[in-house]
C-alpha positions in Angstrom: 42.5 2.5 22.3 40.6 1.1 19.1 42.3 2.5 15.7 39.9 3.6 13.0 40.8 3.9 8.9 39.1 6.7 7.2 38.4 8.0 3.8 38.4 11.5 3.4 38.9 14.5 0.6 41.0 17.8 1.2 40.1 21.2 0.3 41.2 20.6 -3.1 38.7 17.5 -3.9 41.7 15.1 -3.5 41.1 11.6 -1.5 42.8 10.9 0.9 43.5 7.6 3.5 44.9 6.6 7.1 43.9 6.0 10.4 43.6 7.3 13.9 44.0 6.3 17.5 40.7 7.6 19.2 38.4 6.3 21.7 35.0 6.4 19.3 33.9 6.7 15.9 32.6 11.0 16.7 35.8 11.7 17.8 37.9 10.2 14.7 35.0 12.7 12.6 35.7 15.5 14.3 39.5 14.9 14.4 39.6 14.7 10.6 37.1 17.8 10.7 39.8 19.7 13.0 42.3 18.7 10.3 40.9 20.3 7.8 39.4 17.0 6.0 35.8 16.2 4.9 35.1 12.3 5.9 33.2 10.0 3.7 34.3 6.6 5.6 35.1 6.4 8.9 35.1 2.4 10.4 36.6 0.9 13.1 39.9 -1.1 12.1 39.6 -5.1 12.4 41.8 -5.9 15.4 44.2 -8.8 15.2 43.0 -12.3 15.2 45.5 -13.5 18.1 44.2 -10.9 20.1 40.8 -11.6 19.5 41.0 -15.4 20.4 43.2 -14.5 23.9 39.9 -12.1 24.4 37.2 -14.5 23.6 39.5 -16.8 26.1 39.4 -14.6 28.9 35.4 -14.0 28.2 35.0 -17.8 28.5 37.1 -18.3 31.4 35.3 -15.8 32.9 32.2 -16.7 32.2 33.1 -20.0 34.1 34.2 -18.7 37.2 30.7 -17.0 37.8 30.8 -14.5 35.2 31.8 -12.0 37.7 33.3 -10.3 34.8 31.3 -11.3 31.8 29.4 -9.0 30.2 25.0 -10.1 29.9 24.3 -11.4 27.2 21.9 -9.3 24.8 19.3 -11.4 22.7 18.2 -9.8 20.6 15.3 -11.6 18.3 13.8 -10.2 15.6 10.7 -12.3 14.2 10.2 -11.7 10.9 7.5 -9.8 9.3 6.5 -8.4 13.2 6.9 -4.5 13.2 8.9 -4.6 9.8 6.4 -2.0 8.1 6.0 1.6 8.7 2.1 2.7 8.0 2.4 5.2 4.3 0.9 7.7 6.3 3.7 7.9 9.0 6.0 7.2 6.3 4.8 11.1 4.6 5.5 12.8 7.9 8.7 11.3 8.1 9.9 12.8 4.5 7.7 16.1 5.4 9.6 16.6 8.5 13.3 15.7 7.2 12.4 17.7 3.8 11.9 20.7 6.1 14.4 20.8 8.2 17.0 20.1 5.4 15.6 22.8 3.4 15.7 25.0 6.3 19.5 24.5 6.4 19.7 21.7 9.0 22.2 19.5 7.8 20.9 15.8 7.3 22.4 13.7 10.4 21.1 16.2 12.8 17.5 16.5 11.0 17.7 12.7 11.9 18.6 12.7 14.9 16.0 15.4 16.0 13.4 13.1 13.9 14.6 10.4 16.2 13.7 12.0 19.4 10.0 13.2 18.7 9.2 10.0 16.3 6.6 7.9 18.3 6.5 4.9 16.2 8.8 2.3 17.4 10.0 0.6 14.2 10.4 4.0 12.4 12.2 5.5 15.3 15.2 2.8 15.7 15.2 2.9 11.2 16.0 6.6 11.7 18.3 5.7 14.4 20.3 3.3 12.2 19.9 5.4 9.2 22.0 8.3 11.6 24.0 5.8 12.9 25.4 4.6 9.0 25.7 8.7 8.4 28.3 8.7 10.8 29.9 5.4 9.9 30.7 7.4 6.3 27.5 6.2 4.6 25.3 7.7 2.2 21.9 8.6 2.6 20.5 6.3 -0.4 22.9 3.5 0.5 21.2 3.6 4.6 17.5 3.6 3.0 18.6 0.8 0.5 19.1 -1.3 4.2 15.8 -0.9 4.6 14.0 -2.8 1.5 10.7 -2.3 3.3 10.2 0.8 4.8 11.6 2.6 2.1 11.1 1.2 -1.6 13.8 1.8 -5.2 11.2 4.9 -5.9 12.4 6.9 -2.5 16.0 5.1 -2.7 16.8 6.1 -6.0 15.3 9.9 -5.9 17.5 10.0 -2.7 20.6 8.9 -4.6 19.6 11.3 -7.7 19.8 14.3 -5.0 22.8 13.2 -3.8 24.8 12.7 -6.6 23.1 16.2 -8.0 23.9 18.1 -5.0 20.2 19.0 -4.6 19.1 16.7 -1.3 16.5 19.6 -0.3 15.0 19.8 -3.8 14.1 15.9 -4.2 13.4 15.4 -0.3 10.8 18.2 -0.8 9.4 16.7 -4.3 9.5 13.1 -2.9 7.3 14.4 0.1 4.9 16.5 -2.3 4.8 13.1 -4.3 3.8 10.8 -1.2 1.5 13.5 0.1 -1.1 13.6 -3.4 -0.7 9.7 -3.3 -2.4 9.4 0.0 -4.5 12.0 -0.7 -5.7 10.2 -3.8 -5.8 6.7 -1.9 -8.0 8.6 0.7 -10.3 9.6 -1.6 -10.9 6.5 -3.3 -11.4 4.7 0.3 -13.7 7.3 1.4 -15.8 6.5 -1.8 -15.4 2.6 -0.9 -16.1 3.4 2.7 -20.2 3.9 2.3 -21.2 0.6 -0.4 -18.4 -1.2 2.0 -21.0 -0.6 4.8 -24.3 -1.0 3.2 -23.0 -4.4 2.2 -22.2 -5.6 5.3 -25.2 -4.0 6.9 -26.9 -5.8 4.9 -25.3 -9.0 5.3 -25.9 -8.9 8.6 -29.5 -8.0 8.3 -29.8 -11.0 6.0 -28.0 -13.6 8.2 -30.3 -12.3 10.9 -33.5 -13.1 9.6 -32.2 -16.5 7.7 -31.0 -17.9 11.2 -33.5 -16.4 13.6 -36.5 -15.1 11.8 -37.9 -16.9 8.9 -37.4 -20.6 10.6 -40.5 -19.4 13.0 -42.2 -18.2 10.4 -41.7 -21.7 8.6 -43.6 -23.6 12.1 -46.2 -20.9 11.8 -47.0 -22.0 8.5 -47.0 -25.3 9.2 -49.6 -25.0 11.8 -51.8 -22.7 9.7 -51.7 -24.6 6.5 -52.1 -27.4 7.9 -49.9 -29.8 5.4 -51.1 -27.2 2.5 -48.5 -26.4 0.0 -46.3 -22.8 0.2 -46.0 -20.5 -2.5 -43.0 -21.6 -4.8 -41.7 -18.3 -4.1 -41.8 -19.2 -0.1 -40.5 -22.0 -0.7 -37.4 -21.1 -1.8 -36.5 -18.7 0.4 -37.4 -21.0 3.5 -35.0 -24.0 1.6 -31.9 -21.4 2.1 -32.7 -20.3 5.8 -33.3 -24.1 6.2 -29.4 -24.6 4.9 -27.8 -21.9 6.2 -29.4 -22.2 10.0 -28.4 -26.2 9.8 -25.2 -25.7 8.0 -24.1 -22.3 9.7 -20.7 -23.3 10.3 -20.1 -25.0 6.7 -21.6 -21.8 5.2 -19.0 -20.1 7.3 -16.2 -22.1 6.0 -17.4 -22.5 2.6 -17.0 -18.1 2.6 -13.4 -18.4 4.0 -12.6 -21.0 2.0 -13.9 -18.8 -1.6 -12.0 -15.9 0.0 -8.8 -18.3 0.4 -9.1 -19.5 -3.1 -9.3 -15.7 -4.4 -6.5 -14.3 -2.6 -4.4 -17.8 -3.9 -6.2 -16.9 -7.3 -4.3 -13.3 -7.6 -0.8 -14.7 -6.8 -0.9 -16.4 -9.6 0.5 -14.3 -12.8 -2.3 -14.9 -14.6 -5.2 -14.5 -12.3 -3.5 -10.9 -11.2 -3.6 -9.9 -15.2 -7.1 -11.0 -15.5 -8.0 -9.0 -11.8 -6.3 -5.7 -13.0 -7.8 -6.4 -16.3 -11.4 -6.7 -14.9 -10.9 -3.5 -12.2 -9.7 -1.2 -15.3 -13.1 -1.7 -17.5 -15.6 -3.0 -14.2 -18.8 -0.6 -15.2 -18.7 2.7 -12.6 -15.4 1.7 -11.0 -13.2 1.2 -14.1 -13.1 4.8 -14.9 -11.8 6.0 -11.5 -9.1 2.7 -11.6 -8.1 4.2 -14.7 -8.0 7.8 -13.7 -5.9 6.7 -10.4 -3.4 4.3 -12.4 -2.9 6.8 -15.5 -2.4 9.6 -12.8 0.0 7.6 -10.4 2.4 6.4 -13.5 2.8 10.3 -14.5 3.6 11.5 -11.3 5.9 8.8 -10.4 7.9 9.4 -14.1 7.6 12.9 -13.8 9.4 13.2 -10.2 12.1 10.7 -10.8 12.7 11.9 -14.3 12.8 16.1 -13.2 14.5 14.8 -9.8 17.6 13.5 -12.2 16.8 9.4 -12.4 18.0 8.6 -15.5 14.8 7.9 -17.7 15.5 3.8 -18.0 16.2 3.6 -14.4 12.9 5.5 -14.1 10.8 3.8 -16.5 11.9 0.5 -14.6 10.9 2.0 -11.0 7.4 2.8 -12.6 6.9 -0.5 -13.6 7.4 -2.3 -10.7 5.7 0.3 -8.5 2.8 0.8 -10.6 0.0 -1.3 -8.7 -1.3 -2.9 -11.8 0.2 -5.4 -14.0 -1.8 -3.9 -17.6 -0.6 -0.6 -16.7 3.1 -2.4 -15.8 3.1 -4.4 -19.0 2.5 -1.3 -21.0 5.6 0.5 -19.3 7.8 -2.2 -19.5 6.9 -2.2 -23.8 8.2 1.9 -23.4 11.3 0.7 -21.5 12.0 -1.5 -24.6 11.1 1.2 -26.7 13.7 3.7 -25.1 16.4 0.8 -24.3 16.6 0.2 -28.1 16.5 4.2 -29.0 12.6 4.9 -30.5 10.6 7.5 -28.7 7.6 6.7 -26.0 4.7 7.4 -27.3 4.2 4.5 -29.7 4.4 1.5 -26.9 1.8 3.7 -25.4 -0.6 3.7 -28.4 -0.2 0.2 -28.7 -1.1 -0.6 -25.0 -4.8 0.3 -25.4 -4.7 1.5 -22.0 -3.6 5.4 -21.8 -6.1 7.8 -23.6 -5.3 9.6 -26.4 -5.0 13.1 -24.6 -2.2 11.6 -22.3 -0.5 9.9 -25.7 -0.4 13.6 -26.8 0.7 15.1 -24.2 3.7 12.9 -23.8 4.6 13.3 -27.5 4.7 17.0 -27.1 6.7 16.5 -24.0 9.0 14.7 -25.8 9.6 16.3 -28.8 10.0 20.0 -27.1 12.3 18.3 -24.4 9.7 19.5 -21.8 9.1 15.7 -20.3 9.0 15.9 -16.6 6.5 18.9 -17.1 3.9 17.4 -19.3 4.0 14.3 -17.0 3.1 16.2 -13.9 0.4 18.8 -15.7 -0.8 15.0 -16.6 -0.6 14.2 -13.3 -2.4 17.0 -11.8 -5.1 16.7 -14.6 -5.8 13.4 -13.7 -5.9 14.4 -10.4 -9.2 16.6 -10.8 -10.4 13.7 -13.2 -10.9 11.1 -9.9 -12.2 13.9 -7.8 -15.1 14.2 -10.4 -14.8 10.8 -10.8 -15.5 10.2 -7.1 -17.9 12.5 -6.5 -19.6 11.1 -9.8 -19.5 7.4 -8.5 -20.8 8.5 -4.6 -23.8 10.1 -6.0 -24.8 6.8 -8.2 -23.8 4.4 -5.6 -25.9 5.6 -3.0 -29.4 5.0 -4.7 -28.1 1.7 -6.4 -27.5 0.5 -2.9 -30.3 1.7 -1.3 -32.6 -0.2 -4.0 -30.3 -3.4 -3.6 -31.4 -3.1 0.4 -34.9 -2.4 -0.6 -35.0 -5.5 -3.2 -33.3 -8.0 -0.7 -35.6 -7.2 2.1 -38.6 -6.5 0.2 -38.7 -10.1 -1.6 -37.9 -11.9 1.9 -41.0 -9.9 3.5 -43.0 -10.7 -0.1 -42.3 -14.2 0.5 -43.0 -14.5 4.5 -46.9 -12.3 3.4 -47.4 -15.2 0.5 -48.9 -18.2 2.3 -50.6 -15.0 4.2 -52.3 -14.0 1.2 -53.1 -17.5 0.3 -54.6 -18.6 3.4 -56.7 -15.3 3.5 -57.8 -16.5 -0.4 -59.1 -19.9 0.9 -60.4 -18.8 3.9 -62.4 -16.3 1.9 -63.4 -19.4 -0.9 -64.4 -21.4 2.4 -66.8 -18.6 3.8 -68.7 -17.9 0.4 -68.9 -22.2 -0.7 -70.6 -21.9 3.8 -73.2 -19.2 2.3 -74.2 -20.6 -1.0 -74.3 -24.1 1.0 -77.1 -22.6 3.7 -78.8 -21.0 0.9 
């Protein structure tokens, strides 16, 4: 029978160690739990290495005899960066669903495990399985989540930990899902916006690849026919010079695209060319302002909750930064994290940054002066909040006609261009007939 050592406190708070002879880990829990104790460690002893090696003998031996009694062997590969992510989305439910049930009085391992029987997404499903699993093994919440680097980042780690330590799981489970919950619903909002000029462009892409591959080259042996060597319009000419290279060098216009996409994607790993990026989206002309709104608005709520959820305010500030989406916005946070760390207040490495308006500076300094913090951050928050729903209601309205004159512009000049030699040959033909009549006369 296995022997397991365990950790555990009394009644009075005092710790306490030993072991037991039981057949599984639940048993040695309940055991200490029929004892009186409360267990916050329960493993499996190491068993002696003689013993070991006379088992991994008889394995071996067995195995060579036809493996009658060998156990099969379990590969199990895991490739990396295959089904390591959980979607944000399914990630909201998750902390929705456990923030309820624990609220409702469930306690934690079984909210888990009941999590684990209805959750349909297979990577999520064996993470809550293995989070249950370290429960039982005398685990902490925080320090199971903190296995899982990907899933689960320092901002949901560390408000988990905060809770825990705090005594107040239910509270910061139910502030962490309110947290996730505005940040897709400001994420939706923004891609809903996108969603429309995203389409238009590539409609219009198409339409334009379309007629410089298939249309205008038959329009080019039409004129050649009619004109008879004549010269095109300069205007005409142009426009049949780029069907002519991108119908004869479709693939290398093809590549040449994937290739500037390449570049741009190698372009903002680069320290530099992310700063300039983030620099350019926070004052591009009818985008900047809603960048702005989203990044001011996601760096309140984030401080607010880990700062009202117990996260002590450098651990915070450091949390922010790194989950802050932009590196302007993370450079300024990182100046108020040197601003704190050597004792001065917030709101001056904020000033400086050029980046927070001076209604947010305000509000923070009030916050900080009357020791109200956490709740100016989130009245920011929720502000700024109704700010990007203006915003993108603002930018949908002007985008629309904008694009609809890009798609008349693009299409009108092509048709203008194709009508030219038209017109032209219409003019001469005209010149022809009158020079005929005065000739007769």
């Amino acid at each position: 029978m296995p022997t397991f050592t365990y950790v555990a406190m009394d009644s009075r708070g005092k710790e306490t160690k030993g072991t037991l002879d039981v057949a599984s880990q639940n048993e040695a829990i309940s055991r200490l739990k029929e004892m009186g104790y409360f267990p916050t460690k329960v493993v499996e002893a190491e068993k002696p290495k003689a013993k070991a090696d006379k088992k991994g003998k008889a394995k071996s031996s067995g195995g060579g005899a036809g493996g009658k009694r060998g156990k099969s062997i379990n590969l199990n590969i895991r490739i990396p960066g295959l089904g390591s992510r959980v979607k944000p989305k399914i990630l909201t439910t998750f902390t929705r669903q456990l923030a309820t049930l624990v609220d409702a009085g469930l306690p934690l391992l079984r909210g888990l495990r009941v999590l684990e029987r209805q959750e349909k997404n297979a990577t999520l499903r064996n993470i809550i399985g293995e989070l249950a699993t370290a429960i039982e093994g005398g685990s902490t919440f925080s320090e199971g989540l903190a296995q899982h680097p990907k899933v689960f980042n320092r901002l949901f780690v560390n408000m988990v930990k905060a809770g825990e330590l705090g005594g107040v799981l239910e509270v910061v489970l139910n502030r962490l899902a309110e947290f996730m919950e505005k940040a897709e619903k400001i994420k939706g909002k923004v891609k809903a916006a996108m969603f429309y000029p995203s389409a238009v462009i590539i409609v219009a892409v198409a339409i334009l690849a379309i007629l410089m591959v298939f249309v205008i080259p038959k329009f080019e042996q039409i004129f050649k026919d009619m004109l008879e060597g004549r010269g095109l319009p300069a205007f005409t000419e142009f426009v049949l010079s780029i069907s002519r290279f991108v119908s004869e060098h479709a693939i290398l216009t093809a590549i040449g695209v994937i290739t500037f996409f390449i570049l741009f994607r190698l372009f903002l790993k680069l320290k530099f060319g992310r700063k300039l990026f983030d620099r350019f989206k926070l004052h591009f002309p009818l985008l900047g302002p809603l960048v702005s709104k989203v990044a001011i608005s996601r760096f309140a709520r984030t401080l607010g909750t880990l700062v009202s959820s117990g996260v002590p305010i450098l651990q915070a500030l450091t949390i922010v930064r790194e989950t802050s989406g932009n590196v302007i916005i993370s450079e300024a946070v990182g100046a108020v994290h040197e601003s704190v760390k050597e004792g001065e207040t917030i709101t001056a490495p904020l000033e400086e940054s050029r980046v927070f308006p001076p209604m947010v500076i305000s509000m923070v300094d009030v916050g900080e002066q009357t020791g109200a913090l956490p709740e100016m951050l989130m009245k920011i928050a929720d502000n700024y909040d109704d700010e990007v729903d203006n915003a993108v209601a603002a930018m949908t309205s002007l985008l629309e006609p904008i694009m609809i004159v890009f798609l008349a512009v693009v299409v009108g000049s092509i048709v203008i261009a194709l009508f030219l030699p038209l017109i032209t040959l219409i003019d001469q033909l005209g010149d022809t007939t009158s020079s005929g009549g005065s000739g007769a006369e």
